[in-house]
VMD Tcl script that draws the C-alpha trace (Angstrom):
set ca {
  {0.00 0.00 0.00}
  {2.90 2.24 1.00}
  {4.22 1.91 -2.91}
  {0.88 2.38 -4.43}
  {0.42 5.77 -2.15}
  {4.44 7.07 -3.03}
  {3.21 6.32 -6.66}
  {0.20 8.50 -6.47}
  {1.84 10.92 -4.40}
  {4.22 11.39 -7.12}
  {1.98 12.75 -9.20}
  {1.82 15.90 -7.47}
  {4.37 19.51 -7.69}
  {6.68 17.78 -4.58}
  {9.69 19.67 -3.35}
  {12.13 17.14 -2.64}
  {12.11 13.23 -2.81}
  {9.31 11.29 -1.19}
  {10.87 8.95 2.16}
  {6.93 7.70 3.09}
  {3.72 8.12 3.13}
  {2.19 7.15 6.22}
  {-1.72 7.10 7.76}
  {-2.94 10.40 9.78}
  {-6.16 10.57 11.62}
  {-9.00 8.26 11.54}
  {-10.24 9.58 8.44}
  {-14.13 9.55 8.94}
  {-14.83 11.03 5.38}
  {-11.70 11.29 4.04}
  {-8.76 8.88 3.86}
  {-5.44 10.98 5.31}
  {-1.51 10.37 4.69}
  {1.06 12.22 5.72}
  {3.92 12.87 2.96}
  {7.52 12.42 4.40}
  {10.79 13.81 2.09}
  {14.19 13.33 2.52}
  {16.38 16.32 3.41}
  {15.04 19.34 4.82}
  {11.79 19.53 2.21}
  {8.55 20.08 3.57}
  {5.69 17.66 4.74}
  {2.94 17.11 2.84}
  {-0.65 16.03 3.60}
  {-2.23 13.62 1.03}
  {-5.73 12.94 0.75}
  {-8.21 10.56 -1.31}
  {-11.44 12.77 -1.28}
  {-14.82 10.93 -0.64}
  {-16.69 11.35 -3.89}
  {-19.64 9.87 -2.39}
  {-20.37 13.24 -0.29}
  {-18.46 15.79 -2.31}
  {-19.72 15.99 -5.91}
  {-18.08 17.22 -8.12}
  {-14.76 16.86 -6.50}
  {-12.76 19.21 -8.67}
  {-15.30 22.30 -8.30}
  {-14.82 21.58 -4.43}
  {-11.07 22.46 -4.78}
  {-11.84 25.07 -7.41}
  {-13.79 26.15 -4.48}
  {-10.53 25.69 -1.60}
  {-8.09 27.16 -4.12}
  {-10.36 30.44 -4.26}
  {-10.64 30.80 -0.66}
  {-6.82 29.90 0.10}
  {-5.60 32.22 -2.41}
  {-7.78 35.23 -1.43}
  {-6.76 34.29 2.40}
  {-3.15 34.68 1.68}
  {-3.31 38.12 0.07}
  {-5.54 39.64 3.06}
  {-2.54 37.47 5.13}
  {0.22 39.57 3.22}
  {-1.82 43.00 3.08}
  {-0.90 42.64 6.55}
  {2.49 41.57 6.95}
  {1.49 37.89 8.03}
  {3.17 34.68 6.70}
  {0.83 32.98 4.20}
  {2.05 30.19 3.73}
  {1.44 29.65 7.86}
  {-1.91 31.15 8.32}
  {-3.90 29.92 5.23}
  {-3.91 26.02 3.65}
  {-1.62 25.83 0.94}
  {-2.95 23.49 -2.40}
  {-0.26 21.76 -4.04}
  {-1.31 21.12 -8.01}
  {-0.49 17.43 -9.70}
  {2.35 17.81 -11.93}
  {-0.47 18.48 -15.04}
  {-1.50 21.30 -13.79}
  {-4.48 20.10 -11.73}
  {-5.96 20.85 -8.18}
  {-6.09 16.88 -7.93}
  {-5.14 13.72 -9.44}
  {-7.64 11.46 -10.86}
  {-6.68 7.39 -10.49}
  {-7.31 4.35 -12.42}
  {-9.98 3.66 -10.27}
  {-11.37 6.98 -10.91}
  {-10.45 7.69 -6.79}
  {-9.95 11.62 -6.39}
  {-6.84 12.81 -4.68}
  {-5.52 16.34 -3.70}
  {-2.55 17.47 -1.82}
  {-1.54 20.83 0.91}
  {1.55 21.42 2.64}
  {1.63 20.18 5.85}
  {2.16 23.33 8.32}
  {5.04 22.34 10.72}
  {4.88 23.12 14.61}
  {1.18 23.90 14.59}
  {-1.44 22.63 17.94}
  {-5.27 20.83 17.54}
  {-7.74 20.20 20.23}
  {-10.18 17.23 20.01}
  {-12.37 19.57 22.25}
  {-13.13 23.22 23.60}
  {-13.16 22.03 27.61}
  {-12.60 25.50 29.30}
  {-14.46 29.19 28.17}
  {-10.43 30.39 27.28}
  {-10.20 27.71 24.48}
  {-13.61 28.11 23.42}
  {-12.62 32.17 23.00}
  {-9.55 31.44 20.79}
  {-11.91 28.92 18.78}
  {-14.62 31.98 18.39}
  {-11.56 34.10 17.00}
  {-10.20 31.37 15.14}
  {-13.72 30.57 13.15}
  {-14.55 34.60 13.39}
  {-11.18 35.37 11.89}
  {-12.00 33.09 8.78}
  {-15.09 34.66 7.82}
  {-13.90 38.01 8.26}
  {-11.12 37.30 5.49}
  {-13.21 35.97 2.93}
  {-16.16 38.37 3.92}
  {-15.21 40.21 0.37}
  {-14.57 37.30 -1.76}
  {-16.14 37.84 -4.75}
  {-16.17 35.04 -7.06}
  {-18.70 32.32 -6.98}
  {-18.59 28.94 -4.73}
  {-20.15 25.81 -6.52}
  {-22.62 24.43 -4.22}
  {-20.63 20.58 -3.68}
  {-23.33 19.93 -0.38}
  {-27.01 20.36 -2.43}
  {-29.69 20.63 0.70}
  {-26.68 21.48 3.06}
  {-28.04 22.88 6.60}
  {-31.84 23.70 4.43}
  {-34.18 22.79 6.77}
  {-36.89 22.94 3.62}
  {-34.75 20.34 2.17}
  {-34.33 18.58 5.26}
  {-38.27 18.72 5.63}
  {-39.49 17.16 1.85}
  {-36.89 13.91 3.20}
  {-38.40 13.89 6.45}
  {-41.84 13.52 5.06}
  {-41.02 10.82 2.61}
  {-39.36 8.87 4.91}
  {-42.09 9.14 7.59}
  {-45.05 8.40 4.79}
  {-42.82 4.62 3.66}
  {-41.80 4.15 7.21}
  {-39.24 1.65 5.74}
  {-38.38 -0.92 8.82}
  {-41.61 -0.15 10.29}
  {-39.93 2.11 13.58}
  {-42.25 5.33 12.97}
  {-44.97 3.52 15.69}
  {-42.10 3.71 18.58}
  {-40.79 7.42 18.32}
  {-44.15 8.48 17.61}
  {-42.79 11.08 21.19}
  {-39.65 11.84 19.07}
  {-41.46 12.68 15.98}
  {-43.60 15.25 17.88}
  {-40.47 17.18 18.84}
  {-39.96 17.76 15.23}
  {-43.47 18.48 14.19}
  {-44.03 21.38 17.06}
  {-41.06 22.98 15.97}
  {-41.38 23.13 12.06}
  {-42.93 26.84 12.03}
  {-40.38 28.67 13.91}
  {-37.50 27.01 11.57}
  {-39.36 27.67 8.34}
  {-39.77 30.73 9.67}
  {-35.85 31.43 10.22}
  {-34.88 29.98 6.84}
  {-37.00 31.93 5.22}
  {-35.03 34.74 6.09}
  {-32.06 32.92 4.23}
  {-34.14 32.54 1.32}
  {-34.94 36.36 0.52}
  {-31.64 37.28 1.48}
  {-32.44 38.81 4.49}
  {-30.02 36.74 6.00}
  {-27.55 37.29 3.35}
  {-25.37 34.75 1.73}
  {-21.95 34.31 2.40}
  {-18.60 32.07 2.08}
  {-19.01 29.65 5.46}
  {-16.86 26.95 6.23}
  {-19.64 24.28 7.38}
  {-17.91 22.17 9.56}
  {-16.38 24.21 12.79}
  {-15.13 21.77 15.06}
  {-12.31 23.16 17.32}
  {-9.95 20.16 15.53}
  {-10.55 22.50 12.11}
  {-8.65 25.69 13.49}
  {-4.39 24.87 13.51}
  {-2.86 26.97 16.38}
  {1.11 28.20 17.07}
  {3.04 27.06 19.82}
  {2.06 29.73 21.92}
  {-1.43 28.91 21.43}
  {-2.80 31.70 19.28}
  {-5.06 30.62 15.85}
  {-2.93 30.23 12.68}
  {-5.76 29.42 10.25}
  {-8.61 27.21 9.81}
  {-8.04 24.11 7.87}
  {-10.20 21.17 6.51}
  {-11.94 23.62 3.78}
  {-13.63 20.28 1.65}
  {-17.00 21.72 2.86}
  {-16.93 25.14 1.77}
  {-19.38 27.49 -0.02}
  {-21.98 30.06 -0.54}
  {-24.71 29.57 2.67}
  {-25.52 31.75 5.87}
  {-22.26 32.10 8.03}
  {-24.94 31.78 11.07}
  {-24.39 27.83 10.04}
  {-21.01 27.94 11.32}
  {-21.73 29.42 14.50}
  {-24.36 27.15 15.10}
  {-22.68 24.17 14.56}
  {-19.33 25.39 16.78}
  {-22.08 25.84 19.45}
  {-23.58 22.34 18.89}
  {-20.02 20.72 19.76}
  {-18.21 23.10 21.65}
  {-21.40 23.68 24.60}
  {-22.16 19.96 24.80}
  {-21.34 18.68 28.32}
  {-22.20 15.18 26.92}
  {-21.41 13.13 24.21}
  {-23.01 13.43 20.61}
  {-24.92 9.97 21.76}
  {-24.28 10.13 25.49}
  {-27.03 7.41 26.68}
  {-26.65 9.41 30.10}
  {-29.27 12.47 29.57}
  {-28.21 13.63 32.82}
  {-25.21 14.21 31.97}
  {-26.31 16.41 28.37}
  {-26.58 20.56 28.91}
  {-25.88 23.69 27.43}
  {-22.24 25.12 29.45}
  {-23.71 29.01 29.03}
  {-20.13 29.71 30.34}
  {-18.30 28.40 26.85}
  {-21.13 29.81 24.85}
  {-20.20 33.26 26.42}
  {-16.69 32.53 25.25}
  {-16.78 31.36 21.64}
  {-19.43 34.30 20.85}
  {-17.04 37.19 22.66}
  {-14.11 35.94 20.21}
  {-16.44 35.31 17.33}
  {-18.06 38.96 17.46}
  {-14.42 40.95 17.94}
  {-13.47 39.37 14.55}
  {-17.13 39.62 12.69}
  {-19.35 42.53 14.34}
  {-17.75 44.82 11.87}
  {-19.69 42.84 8.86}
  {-22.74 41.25 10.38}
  {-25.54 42.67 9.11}
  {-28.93 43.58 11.83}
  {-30.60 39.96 11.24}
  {-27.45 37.97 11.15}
  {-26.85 39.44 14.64}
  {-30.66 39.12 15.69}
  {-30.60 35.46 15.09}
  {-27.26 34.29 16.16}
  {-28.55 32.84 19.50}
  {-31.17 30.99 17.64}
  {-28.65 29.64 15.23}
  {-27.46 27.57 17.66}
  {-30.73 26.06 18.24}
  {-31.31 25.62 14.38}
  {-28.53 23.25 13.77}
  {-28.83 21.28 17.06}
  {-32.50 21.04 15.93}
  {-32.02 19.83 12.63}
  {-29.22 17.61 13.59}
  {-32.23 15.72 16.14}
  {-34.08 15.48 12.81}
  {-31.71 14.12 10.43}
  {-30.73 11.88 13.73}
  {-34.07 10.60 13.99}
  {-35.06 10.46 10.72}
  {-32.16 7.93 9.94}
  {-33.37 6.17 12.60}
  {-36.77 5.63 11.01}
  {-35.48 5.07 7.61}
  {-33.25 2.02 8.35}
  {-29.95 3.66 9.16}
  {-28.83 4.39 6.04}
  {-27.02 7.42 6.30}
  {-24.56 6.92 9.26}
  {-22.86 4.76 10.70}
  {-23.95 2.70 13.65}
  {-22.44 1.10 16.16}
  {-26.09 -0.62 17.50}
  {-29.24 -0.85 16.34}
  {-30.71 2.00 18.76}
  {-27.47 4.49 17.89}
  {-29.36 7.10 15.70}
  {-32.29 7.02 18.39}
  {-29.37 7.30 21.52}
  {-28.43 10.14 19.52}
  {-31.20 11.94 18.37}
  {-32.28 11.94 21.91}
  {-29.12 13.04 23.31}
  {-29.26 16.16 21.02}
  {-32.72 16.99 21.82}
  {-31.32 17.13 25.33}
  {-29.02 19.46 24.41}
  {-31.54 21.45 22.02}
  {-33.95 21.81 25.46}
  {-31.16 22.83 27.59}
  {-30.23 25.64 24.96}
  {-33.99 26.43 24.54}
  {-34.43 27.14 28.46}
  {-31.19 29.28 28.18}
  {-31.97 31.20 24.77}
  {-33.00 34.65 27.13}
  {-29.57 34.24 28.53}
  {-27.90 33.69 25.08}
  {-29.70 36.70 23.41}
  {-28.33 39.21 26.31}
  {-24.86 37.31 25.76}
  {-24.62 38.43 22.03}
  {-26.43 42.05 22.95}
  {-23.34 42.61 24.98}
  {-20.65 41.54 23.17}
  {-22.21 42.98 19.47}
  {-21.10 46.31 21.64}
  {-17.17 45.82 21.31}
}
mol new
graphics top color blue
foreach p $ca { graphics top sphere $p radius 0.5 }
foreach p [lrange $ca 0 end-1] q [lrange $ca 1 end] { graphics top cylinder $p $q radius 0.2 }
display resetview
């Protein structure tokens, strides 16, 4: 396998001759290898991209390339290192942002940024700060970008969308589980108005469009030794939506005293304290920008996502899990009921949340 990854990874603009090409991560979309030279050349991160969620793959890094490139001019504007704080594609030696194989398997290639920190987790209100700034700071440098993002996630975080699947599935009821959650599927049902109500607001443009990065776990921002933000990486799932999605989901994962399926409600809640956090860093880089309904429905962005992540949860309960994977028959529902935990806990605290963004939309 090592061979047959050196082989492919020679297809790529390399500085310097290839010593290995080793595993990284545990790859849950993605397959990850690390690209070792010999000498003092850089590192290298190679990766085969999942073509089953990102179509088409080479408008997705049309879309990265854009982003990266306007990134490291604001970087040099002023008098940063770009090739540090912004992801850096490396073309295939035809000119390519990837490099299509014989098994018509998509790869791409970045430099790998040397003596950088990542957190699995955002477990005290300073960390959760940095990872506002971090996430705040990437929006606010491609606030101005210009050129058009191909939409590579149809449906993406459109609770409309999200709606005309959850009906089907409910009317076919395919393994015949609708009867047991008929409790579950009432927390969906009372809620429906209120969403359509807030994506609506995305649809006229009310809530205007913008580039958002779509996936803002605390392991996507890289940070220096002395533990300030470099850049946010992992840019497969960027494009055109409401940058309220990002803060959202950051506040779905980073808030959660529980686990994503924690089979322990008790232990499930809202921490207000690392909500304060993330939203004080996030607004010092983005309150310049944010327009009078982005900022009115921040709060409630957080509620959205953790919302619509119960339904999409639940629904793949119903429908035969056939969307994630499991590691029991009863996951999805473990989950979908450990996120409604969390979606009540930030529902009791939304007052509190509201008064949190009124006073830091002040800085």
């Amino acid at each position: 396998m090592n061979n047959d990854l050196i082989k492919i990874a020679q297809h790529f603009q390399l500085e310097g001759e290839i010593a290995n090409v080793k595993p990284l991560g545990e790859g849950f979309i993605n397959d990850t290898f690390l690209i070792s030279t010999k000498g003092p050349s850089p590192r290298y991160i190679l990766q085969r991209k999942n073509k089953k969620i990102f179509s088409p793959i080479p408008a997705m890094m049309d879309n990265i390339e854009k982003v990266c490139q306007h990134i490291k001019k604001k970087v040099v504007a002023t008098g940063g290192d770009p090739m540090r704080e912004a992801m850096t594609v490396i073309p295939s030696i035809n000119g390519k942002l990837y490099f299509l194989d014989e098994q018509e398997e998509y790869w791409a290639v970045c430099l790998f940024i040397e003596n950088t920190m990542a957190y699995e987790a955002a477990k005290t209100p300073e960390l959760a700060y940095s990872g506002g700034k971090g996430i705040g700071r990437f929006q606010s440098l491609v606030s101005d970008l210009k050129e058009p993002l191909v939409n590579i996630l149809p449906g993406f975080h459109d609770i409309r969308f999200r709606y005309g699947q959850w009906d089907k599935v409910l009317a076919n009821d395919p393994v015949g589980r609708k009867a047991e959650v008929s409790a579950e599927i009432e927390w969906i049902e009372s809620r429906k108005a209120e969403m359509l109500a807030f994506w609506a607001l995305v649809e006229n443009r009310e809530i205007p469009t913008r580039v958002s990065h779509n996936d803002t776990k605390i392991n996507n921002i890289l940070f220096d030794k002395k533990g300030d933000v470099l850049c946010v990486i992992d840019l497969d799932t960027v494009l055109s939506s409401t940058v309220l999605n990002d803060f959202g989901d950051a506040m779905r994962t980073y808030t959660n005293t529980g686990l994503e399926d924690d089979e322990n409600l008790e232990n499930v809640s809202m921490d207000i304290q690392i909500f304060e956090a993330f939203t004080k860093g996030y607004l010092e880089e983005t309150s310049w920008f944010l327009n009078s309904k982005e900022i009115e429905y921040l709060a409630f962005s957080a509620r959205y996502i953790t919302y619509e992540q119960v339904l999409r949860f639940l629904m793949d309960y119903i429908d035969g899990d056939r969307y994630y994977k499991i590691k029991s028959a009863a996951h999805n529902l473990a989950r979908a009921r450990a996120q409604y935990k969390l979606l009540q806990s930030m529902e009791s605290q939304y007052g509190e949340m509201q008064q949190i963004v009124r006073k830091y939309i002040k800085l």
